[in-house]
NUDO-585782 format. One record per residue (C-alpha): residue number from 1; residue in three letters; chain; z, y, x. Coordinates in steps of 0.02 Angstrom, whole numbers. Last residue first. Layout:
 num residu chaine     up  north   east
 NUM    ALA      A      Z      Y      X
...
This chain:
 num residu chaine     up  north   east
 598    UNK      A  -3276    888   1224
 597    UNK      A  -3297   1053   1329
 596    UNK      A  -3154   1133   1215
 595    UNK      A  -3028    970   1264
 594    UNK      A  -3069    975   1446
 593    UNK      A  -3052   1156   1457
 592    UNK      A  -2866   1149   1366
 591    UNK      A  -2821   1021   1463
 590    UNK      A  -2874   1106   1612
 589    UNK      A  -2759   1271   1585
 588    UNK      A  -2613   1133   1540
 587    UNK      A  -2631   1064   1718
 586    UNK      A  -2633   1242   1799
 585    UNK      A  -2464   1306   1696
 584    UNK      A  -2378   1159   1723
 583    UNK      A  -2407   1179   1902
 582    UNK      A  -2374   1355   1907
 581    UNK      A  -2215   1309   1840
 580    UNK      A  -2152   1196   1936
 579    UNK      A  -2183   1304   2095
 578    UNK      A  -2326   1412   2173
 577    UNK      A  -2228   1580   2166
 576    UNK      A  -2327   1681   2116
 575    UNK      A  -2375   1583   1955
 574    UNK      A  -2188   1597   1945
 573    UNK      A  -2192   1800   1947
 572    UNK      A  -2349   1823   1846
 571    UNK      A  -2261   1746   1695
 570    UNK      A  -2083   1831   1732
 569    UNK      A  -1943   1757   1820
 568    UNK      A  -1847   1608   1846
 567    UNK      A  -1872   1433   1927
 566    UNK      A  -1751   1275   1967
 565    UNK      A  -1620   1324   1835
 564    UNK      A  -1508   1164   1818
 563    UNK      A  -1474   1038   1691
 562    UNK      A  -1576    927   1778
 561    UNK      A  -1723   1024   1766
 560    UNK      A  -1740   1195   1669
 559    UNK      A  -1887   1316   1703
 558    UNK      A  -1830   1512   1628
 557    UNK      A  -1949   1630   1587
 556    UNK      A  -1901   1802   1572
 555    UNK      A  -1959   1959   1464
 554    UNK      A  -2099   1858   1378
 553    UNK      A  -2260   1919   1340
 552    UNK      A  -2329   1797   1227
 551    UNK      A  -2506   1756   1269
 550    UNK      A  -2490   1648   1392
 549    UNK      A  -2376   1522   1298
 548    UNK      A  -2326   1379   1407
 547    UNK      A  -2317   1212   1327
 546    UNK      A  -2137   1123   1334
 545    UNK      A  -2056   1239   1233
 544    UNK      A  -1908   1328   1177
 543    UNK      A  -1924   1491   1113
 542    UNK      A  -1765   1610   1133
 541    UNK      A  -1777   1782   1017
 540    UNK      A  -1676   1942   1038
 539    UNK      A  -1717   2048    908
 538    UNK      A  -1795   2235    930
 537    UNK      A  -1991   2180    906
 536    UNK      A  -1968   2001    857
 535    UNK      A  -2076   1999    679
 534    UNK      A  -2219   2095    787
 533    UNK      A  -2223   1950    936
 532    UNK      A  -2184   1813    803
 531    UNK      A  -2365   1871    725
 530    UNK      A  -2463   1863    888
 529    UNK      A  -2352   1685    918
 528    UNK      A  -2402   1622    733
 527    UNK      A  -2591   1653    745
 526    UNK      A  -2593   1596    944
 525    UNK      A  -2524   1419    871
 524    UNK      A  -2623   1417    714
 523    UNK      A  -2813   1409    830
 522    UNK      A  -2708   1291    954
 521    UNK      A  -2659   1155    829
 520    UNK      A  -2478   1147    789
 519    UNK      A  -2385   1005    809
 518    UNK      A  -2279   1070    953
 517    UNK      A  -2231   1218    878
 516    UNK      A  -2030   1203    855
 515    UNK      A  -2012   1178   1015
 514    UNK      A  -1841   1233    985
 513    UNK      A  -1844   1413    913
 512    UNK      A  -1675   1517    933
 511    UNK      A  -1666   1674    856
 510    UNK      A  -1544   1832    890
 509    UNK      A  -1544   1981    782
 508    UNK      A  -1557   1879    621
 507    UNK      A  -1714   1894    481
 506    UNK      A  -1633   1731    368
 505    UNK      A  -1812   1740    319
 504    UNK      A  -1881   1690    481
 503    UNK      A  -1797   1538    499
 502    UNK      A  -1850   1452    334
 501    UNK      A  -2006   1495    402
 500    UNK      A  -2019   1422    559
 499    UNK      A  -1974   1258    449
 498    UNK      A  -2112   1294    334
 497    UNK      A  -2221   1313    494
 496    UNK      A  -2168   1132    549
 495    UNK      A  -2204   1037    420
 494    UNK      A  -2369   1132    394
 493    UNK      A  -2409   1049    578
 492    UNK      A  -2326    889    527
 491    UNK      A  -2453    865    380
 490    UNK      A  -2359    886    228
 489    UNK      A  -2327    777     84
 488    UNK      A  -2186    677    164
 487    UNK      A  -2102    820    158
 486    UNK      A  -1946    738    193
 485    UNK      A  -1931    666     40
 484    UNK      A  -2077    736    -76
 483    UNK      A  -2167    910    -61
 482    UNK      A  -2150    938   -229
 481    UNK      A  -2261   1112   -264
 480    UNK      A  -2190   1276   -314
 479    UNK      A  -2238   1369   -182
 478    UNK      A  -2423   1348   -252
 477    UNK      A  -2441   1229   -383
 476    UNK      A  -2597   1167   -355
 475    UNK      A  -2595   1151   -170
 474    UNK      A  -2729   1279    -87
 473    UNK      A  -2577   1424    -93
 472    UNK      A  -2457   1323     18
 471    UNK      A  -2581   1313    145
 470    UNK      A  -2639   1504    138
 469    UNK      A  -2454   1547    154
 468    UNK      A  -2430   1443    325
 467    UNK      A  -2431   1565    454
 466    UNK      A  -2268   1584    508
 465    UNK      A  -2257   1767    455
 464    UNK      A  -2362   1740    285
 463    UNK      A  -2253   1603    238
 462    UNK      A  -2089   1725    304
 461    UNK      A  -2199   1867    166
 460    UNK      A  -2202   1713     22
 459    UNK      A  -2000   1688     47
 458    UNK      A  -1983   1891     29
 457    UNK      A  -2084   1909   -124
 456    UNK      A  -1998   1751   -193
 455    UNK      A  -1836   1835   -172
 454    UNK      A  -1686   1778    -70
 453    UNK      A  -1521   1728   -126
 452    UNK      A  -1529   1546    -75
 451    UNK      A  -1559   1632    130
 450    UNK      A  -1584   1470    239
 449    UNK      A  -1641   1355    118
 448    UNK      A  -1773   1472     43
 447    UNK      A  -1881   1385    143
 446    UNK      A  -1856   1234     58
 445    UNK      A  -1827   1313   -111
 444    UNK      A  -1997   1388   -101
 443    UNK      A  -2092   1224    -20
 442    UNK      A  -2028   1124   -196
 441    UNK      A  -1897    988   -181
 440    UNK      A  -1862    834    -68
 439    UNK      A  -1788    927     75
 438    UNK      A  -1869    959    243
 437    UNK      A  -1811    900    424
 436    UNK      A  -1895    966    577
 435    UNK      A  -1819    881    713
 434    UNK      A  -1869   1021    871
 433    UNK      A  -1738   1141    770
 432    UNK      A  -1782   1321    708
 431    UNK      A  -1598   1411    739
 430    UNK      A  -1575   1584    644
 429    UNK      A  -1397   1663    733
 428    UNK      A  -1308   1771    619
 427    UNK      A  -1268   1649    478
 426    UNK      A  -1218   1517    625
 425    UNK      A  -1102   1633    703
 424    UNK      A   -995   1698    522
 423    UNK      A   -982   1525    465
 422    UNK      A   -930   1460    633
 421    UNK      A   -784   1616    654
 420    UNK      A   -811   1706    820
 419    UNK      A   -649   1671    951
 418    UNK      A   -763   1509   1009
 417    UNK      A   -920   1625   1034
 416    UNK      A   -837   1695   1177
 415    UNK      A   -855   1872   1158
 414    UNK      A   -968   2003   1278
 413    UNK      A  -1088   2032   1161
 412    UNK      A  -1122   1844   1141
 411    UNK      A  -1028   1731   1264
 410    UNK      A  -1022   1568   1315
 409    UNK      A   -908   1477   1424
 408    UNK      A   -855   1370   1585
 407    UNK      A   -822   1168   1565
 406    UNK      A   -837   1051   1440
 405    UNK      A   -965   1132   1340
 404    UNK      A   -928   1137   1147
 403    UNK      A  -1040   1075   1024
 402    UNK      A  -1148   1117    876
 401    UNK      A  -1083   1259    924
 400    UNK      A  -1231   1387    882
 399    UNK      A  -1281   1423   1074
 398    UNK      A  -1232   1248   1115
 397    UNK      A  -1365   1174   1021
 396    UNK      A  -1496   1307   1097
 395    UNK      A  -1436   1226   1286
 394    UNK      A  -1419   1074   1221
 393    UNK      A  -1621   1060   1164
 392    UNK      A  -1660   1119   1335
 391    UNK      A  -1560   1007   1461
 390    UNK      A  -1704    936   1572
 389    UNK      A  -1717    780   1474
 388    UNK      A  -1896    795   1436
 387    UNK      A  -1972    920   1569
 386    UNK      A  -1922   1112   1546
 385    UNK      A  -1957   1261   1505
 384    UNK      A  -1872   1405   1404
 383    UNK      A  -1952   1561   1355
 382    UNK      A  -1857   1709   1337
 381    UNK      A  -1897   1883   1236
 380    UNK      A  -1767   2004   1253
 379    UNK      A  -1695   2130   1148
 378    UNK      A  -1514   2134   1187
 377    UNK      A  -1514   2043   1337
 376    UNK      A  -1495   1869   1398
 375    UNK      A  -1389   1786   1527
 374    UNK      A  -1387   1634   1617
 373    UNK      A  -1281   1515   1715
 372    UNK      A  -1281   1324   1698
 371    UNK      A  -1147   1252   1819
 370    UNK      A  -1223   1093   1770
 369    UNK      A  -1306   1063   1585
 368    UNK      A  -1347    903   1504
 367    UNK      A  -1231    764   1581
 366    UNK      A  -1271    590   1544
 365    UNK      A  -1114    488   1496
 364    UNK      A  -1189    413   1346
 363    UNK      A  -1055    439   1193
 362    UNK      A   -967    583   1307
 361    UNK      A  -1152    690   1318
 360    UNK      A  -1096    825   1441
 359    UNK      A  -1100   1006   1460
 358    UNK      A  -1051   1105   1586
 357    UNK      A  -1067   1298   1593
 356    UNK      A  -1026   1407   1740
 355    UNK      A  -1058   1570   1626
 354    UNK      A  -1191   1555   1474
 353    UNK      A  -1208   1754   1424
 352    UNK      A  -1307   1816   1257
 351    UNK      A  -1306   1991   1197
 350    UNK      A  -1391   1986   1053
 349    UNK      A  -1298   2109    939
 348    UNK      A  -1200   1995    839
 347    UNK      A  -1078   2080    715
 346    UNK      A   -932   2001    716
 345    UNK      A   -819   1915    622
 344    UNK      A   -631   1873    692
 343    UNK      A   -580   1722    747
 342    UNK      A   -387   1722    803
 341    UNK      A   -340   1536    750
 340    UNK      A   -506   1492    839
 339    UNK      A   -610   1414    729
 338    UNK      A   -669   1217    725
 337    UNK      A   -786   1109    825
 336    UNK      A   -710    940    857
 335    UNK      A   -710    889    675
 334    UNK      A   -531    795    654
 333    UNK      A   -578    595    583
 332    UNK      A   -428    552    484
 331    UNK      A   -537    580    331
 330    UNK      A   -662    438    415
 329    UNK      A   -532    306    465
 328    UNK      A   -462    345    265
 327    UNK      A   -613    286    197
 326    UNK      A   -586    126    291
 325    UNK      A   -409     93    241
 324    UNK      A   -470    163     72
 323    UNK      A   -590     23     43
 322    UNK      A   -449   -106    118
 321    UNK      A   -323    -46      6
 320    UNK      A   -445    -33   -153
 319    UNK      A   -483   -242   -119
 318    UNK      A   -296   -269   -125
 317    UNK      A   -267   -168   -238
 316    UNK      A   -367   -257   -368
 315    UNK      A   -311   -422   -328
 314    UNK      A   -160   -366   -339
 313    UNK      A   -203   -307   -520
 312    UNK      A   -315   -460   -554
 311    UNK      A   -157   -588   -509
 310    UNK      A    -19   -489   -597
 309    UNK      A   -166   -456   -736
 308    UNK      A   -109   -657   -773
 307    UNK      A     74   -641   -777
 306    UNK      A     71   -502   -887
 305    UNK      A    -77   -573  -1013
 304    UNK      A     15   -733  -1043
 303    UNK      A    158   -618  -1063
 302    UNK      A    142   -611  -1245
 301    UNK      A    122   -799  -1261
 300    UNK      A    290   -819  -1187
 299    UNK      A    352   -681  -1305
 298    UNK      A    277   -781  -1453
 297    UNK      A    371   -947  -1407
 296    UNK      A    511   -834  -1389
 295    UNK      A    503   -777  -1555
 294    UNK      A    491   -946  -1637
 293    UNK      A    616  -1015  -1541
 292    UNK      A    727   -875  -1613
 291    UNK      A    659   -891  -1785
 290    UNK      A    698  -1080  -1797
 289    UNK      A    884  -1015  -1758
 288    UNK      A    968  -1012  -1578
 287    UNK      A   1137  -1127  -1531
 286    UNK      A   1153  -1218  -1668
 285    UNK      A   1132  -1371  -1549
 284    UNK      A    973  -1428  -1623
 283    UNK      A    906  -1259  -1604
 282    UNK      A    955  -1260  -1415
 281    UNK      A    854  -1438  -1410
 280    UNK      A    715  -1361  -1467
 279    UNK      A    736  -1213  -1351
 278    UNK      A    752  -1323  -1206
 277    UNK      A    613  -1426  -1259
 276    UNK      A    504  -1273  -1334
 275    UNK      A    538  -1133  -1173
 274    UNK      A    500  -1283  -1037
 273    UNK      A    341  -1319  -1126
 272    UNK      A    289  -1137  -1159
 271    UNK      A    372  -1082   -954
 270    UNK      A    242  -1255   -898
 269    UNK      A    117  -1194   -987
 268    UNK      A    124  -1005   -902
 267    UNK      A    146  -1076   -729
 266    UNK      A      6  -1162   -745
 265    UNK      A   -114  -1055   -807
 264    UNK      A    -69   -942   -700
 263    UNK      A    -97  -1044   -551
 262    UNK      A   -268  -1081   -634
 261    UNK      A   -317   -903   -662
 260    UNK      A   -248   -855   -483
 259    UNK      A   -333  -1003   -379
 258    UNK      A   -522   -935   -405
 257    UNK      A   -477   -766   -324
 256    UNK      A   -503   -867   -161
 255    UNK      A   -661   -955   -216
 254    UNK      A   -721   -791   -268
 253    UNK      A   -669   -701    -89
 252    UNK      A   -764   -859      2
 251    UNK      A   -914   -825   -130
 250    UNK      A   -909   -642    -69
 249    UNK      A   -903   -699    127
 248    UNK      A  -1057   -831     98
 247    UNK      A  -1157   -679    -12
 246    UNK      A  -1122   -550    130
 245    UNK      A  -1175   -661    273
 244    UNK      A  -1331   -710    182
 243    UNK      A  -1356   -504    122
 242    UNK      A  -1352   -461    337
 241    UNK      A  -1485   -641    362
 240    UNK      A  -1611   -571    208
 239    UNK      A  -1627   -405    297
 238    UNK      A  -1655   -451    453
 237    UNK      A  -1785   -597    371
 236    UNK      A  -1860   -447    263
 235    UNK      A  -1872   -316    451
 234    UNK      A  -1939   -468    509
 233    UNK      A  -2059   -524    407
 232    UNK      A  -2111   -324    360
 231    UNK      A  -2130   -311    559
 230    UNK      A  -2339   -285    531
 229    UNK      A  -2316   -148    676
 228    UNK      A  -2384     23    569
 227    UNK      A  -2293    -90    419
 226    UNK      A  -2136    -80    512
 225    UNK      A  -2157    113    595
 224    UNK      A  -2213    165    395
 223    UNK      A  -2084    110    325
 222    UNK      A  -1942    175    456
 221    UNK      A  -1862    273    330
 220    UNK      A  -1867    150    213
 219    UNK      A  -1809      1    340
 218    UNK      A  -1661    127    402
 217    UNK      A  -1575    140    220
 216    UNK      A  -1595    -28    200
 215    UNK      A  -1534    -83    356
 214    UNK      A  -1372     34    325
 213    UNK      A  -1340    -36    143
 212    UNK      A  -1342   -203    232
 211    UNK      A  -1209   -142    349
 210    UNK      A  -1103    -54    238
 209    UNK      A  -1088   -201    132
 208    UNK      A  -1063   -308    284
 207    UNK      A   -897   -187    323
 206    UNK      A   -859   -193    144
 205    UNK      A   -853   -386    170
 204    UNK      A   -732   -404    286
 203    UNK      A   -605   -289    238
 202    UNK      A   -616   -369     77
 201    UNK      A   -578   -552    157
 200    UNK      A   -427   -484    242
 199    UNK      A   -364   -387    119
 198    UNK      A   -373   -564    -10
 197    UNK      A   -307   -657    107
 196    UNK      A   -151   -569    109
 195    UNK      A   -148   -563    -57
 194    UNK      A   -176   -747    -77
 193    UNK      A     -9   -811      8
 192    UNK      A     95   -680    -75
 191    UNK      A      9   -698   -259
 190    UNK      A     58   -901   -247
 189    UNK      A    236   -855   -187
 188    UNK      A    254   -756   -308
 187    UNK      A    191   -904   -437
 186    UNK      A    310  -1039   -354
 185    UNK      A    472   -897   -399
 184    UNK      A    412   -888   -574
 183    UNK      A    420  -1070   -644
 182    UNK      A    610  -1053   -674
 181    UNK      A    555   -910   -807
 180    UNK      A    588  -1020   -973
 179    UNK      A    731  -1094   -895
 178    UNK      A    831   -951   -854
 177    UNK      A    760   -877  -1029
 176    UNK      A    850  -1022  -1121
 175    UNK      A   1000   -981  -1028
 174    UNK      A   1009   -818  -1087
 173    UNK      A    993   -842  -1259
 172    UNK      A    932   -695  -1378
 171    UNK      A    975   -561  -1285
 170    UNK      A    901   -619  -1131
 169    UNK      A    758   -635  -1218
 168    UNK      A    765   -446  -1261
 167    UNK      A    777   -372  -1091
 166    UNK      A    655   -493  -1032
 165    UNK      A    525   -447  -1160
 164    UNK      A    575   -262  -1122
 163    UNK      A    561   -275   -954
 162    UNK      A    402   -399   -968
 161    UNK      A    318   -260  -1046
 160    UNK      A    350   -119   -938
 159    UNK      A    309   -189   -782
 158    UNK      A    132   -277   -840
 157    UNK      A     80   -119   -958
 156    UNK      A    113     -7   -804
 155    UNK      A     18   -120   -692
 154    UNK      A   -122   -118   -812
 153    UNK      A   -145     54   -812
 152    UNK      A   -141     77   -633
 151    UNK      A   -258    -56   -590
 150    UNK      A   -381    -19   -728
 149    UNK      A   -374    190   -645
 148    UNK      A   -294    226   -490
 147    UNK      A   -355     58   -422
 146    UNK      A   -524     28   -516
 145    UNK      A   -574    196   -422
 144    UNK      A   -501    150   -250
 143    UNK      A   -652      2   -257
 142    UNK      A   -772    146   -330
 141    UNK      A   -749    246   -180
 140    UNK      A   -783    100    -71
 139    UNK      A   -946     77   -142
 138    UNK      A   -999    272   -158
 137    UNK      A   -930    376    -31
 136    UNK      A   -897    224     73
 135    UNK      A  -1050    151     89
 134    UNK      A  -1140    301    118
 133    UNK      A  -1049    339    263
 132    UNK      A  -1118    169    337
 131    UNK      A  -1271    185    278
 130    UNK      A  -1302    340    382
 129    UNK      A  -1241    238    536
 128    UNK      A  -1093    330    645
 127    UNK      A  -1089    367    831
 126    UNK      A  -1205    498    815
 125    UNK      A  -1156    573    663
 124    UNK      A   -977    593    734
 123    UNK      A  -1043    691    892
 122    UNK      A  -1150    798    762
 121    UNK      A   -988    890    716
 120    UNK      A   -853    826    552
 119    UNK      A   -866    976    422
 118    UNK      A   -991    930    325
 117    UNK      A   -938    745    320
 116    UNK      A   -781    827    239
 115    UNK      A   -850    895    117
 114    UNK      A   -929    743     75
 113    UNK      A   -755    652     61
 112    UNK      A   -649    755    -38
 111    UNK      A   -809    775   -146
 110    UNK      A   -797    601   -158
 109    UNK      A   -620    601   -187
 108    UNK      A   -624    720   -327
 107    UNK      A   -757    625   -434
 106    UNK      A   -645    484   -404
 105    UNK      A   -467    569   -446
 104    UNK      A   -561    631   -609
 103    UNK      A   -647    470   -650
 102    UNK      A   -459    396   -613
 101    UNK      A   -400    510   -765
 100    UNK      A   -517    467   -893
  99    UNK      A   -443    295   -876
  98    UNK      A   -271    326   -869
  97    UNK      A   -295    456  -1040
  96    UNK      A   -414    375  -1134
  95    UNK      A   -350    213  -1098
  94    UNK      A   -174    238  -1157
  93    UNK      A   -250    346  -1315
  92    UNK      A   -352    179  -1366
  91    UNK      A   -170     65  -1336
  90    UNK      A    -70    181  -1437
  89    UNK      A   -210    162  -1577
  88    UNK      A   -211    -50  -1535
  87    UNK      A      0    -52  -1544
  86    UNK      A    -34     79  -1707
  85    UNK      A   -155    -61  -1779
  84    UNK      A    -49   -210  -1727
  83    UNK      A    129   -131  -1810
  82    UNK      A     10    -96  -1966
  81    UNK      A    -25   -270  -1971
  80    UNK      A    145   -348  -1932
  79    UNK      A    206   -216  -2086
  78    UNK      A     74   -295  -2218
  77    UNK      A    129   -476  -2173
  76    UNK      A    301   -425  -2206
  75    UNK      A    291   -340  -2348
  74    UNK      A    183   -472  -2396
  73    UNK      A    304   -617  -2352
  72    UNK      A    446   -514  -2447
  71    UNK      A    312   -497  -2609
  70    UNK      A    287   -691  -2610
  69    UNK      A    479   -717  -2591
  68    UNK      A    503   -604  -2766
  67    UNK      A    344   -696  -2851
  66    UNK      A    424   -858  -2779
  65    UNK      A    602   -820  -2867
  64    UNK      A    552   -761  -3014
  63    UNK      A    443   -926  -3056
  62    UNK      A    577  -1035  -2993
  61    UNK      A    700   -964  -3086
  60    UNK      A    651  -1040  -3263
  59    UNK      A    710  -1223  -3187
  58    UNK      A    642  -1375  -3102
  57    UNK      A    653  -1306  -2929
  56    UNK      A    800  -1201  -2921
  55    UNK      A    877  -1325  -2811
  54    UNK      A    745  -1351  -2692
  53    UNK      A    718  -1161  -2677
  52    UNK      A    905  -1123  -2650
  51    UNK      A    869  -1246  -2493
  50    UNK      A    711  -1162  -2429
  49    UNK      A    797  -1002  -2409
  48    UNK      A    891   -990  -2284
  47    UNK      A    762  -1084  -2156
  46    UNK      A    618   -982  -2231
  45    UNK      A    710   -825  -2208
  44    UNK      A    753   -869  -2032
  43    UNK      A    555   -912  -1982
  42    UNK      A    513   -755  -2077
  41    UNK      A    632   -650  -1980
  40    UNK      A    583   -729  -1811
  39    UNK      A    395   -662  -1838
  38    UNK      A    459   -490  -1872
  37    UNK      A    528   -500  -1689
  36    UNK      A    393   -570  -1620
  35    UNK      A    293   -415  -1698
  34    UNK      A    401   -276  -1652
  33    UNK      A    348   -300  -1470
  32    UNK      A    182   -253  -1505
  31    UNK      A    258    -97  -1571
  30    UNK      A    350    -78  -1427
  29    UNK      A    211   -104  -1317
  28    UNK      A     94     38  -1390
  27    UNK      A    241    147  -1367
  26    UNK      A    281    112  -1175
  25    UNK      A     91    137  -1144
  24    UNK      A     56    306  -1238
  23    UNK      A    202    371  -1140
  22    UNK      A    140    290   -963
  21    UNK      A    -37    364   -987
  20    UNK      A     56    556  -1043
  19    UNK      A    147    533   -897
  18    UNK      A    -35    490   -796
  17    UNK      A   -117    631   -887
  16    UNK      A     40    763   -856
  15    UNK      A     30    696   -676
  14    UNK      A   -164    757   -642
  13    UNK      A   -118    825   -481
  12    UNK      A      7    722   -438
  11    UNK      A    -58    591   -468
  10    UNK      A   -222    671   -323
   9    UNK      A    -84    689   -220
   8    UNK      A    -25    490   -210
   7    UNK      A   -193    435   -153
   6    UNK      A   -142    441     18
   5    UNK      A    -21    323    -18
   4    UNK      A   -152    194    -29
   3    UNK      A   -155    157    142
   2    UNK      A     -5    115    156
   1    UNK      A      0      0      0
């Protein structure tokens, strides 16, 4: 139950539904529990009075008498109904009220949950499968669900009916209810043994749950790299081998819950045949009435249902225990990038400094950035350049804290952007990423992504800007079109320009794009640099890239390798100097001839 306690806020927030749950449930069991008892009056009133009606039975009273016996029976008959229909009314408000309430706790804990995901930094996402974290906002979610709610409810019912069925056996005979629940001490130690199996087994299997909702999640994603390599075999037999362990470990946990029925069962025949010899022999005694044996037999019956949701209720928890142990791992997770306790919000300038920074990957080892110093004015235009590997993607990723270097720090305006609030940095800063990554809804919202509040007048002029209006308007419905998930619509060049974009219309004083043109054809590549080149007038602007853009007068150009700066200067200055660059620069130059003369 640990792990359940964390569960404990969220009854407290709805506690007037879960009192008002427990209300409804004590009074739909005491009129149950009027039943037995109206049940034993009949029994006794036959038993008194089927003498007087032998000897009144060949007289003028007999008549009288069975018309007034007739009516008793009624009354009673009429009053055991209208005690069941106010037990089942009681019973409708119970479950209206427990019920409703775990939808509640479970639409709260998965927002709990994804807001939380938001928070955690990319470090997480990297270690972690996207199937995985579904898994539990959905699958395990529901597990908890059947806890606070069916559990819940039925635990209540359980506890507070055999009280009061105890209470009131023990009133009748106690030694008769010694015997009737001798069987009890073999049936906790039944529910011991296969609860802990039980967690065990659960654990078990919501970890293979997650993983076969992980290879399916991958295998659509990756449709078109399997049927590109004719894997669909394999990528089926992978699939079919993850669902084979999950079937063999489910049928193990059905096997397992298997032996609580039966054990019930059991125990609850053996309490009805211990309850009618001893009774019957109580009876015999003068001891109890008919009535009384009657009754119990009922109460025995009545917590049929007890002893047997004793089983499904632990059951129950069990399984919710092991989803929330694993939820929990996740909530316990701390994000690694969070505010300073003295952020303040600023407004950003440009002004960017990296001094002695260090940066390295801890899930891989390989360090990104070495005693990496730069700085960037107000205003400047900077291209960086760089092999594969050479540290430019972390260089922009650390710019917006998507993580934190090791080692020296970064400043913008002369703060360290660790004492400016995330919210207020990342709004401030317009990042393009290299992973363009589009949403499955029209090209306006997609763009509009960045700024929600902006007009279509200004989401058509950032189209214009990145060159990609006169695409959207050949589709048929214009910005409005469906551009499917991912934009799987879209040619990766168009792809790409929405992205650019997106960007744009956030209009920031400081831009980072990371190689963000790379599927661009060289006709729409010197359209969207001359039009960058107006848009970036007085902002400060960093293009990554791995082509070399002649036509863009950059203020600096910085070549990356290693995590190091090996080169630095203008565009005539590193042609000058003969190095990396100039070589880059030559081989691209005949490229570029060899692809125009073909």
């Amino acid at each position: 139950m640990k792990h359940l306690a964390s569960l404990n806020k969220y009854f407290v927030r709805y506690k007037w539904r879960f009192l008002l749950g427990l209300l409804f449930t004590a009074v739909s069991i005491v009129f149950s529990i009027f039943q037995p008892i109206m049940v034993r009056q009949i029994f006794d009133l036959l038993e008194q009075n089927l003498d007087s009606y032998h000897l009144i039975d060949h007289t003028s009273l007999k008549t009288a008498f069975r018309g007034h016996f007739s009516a008793v029976l009624a009354f009673y008959g009429v009053t055991i109904l209208l005690l069941a229909l106010l037990s089942g009314f009681f019973m409708f408000l119970q479950r209206q009220t427990l019920i409703v309430m775990s939808r509640h706790i479970e639409y709260d804990l998965k927002n709990e949950i994804y807001e939380h995901y938001q928070k955690l930094h990319l470090g997480f996402y990297k270690m972690n499968r996207t199937g995985d974290l579904m898994s539990r906002i959905t699958e395990d979610v529901s597990r908890v669900r059947m806890y606070v709610g069916p559990a819940v409810m039925y635990a209540t019912r359980t506890i507070i009916m055999m009280v009061i069925i105890l209470w009131l056996m023990m009133n009748v005979n106690a030694e008769l209810t010694l015997y009737t629940l001798s069987p009890l001490p073999f049936l906790a130690l039944t529910i011991y043994y296969v609860n802990r199996i039980i967690h065990k087994k659960s654990e078990k299997i919501q970890a293979q749950l997650s993983n076969i909702t992980s290879i399916s999640q991958e295998s659509y994603s990756g449709i078109r790299v399997i049927k590109s390599y004719i894997q669909e075999d394999a990528s089926a037999k992978h699939f079919e081998d993850a669902s084979e362990e999950y079937k063999q470990s489910s049928i193990s946990l059905a096997k397992t819950d298997a032996l609580y029925q039966p054990a019930m069962m059991l125990m609850i025949g053996l309490s009805v045949i211990i309850t009618i010899f001893i009774g019957g022999m109580q009876v015999i005694k003068g001891n109890i009435t008919v009535g009384n044996l009657a009754e119990f037999v009922i109460y025995v019956n009545m917590l049929t249902f007890p002893f047997f949701s004793i089983g499904w209720v632990a059951s129950m928890i069990q399984r919710a225990a092991a989803s929330q142990q694993r939820i929990n791992e996740f909530l316990d997770v701390q994000p690694e990038i969070q505010d300073a306790p003295n952020a303040q919000d600023v407004d950003i300038k440009g002004h960017v400094r990296f001094e002695d920074v260090r940066f390295m990957y801890t899930h891989t080892g390989i360090t990104a950035l070495n005693d990496f110093n730069l700085e960037i004015k107000p205003g400047e235009k900077v291209a960086i350049i760089g092999r594969t590997g050479s540290g430019k993607t972390t260089l922009a990723q650390l710019l917006i804290r998507m993580f934190d270097p090791q080692q020296g720090r970064i400043t913008i305006d002369g703060i360290d952007i660790k004492q400016i609030p995330l919210h207020s940095l990342r709004t401030q800063i317009s990042y393009v990423p290299q992973d363009v990554f589009l949403f499955s809804d029209t090209i306006t919202n997609n763009i509009r992504f960045s700024t929600p509040s902006a007009e279509q007048e200004t989401v058509q002029l950032a189209a214009r800007q990145a060159s990609v209006e006169k695409d959207i308007l050949q589709f048929p419905a214009g910005f409005e079109t469906e551009i499917g998930e991912r934009g799987v619509t879209l040619s990766g060049g168009q792809k790409q320009r929405i992205s650019i974009a997106r960007g744009l219309l956030k209009n920031p004083n400081l831009l980072v794009f990371d190689d963000c043109l790379s599927a661009v054809d060289a006709r729409t590549e010197k359209e969207i640099i001359g039009n960058l080149y107006a848009y970036l007038q007085h902002k400060t602007a960093i293009i990554i890239t791995h082509r070399i853009f002649a036509l863009f007068s950059f203020d600096k150009i910085i070549v990356l390798d290693e995590g190091k700066i090996i080169e630095q200067g203008t565009h005539n200055e590193l042609l000058a100097n003969n190095g990396y660059y100039a070589e880059l620069y030559q081989r691209q130059q005949k490229n570029e001839q060899e692809s125009i003369s073909e």
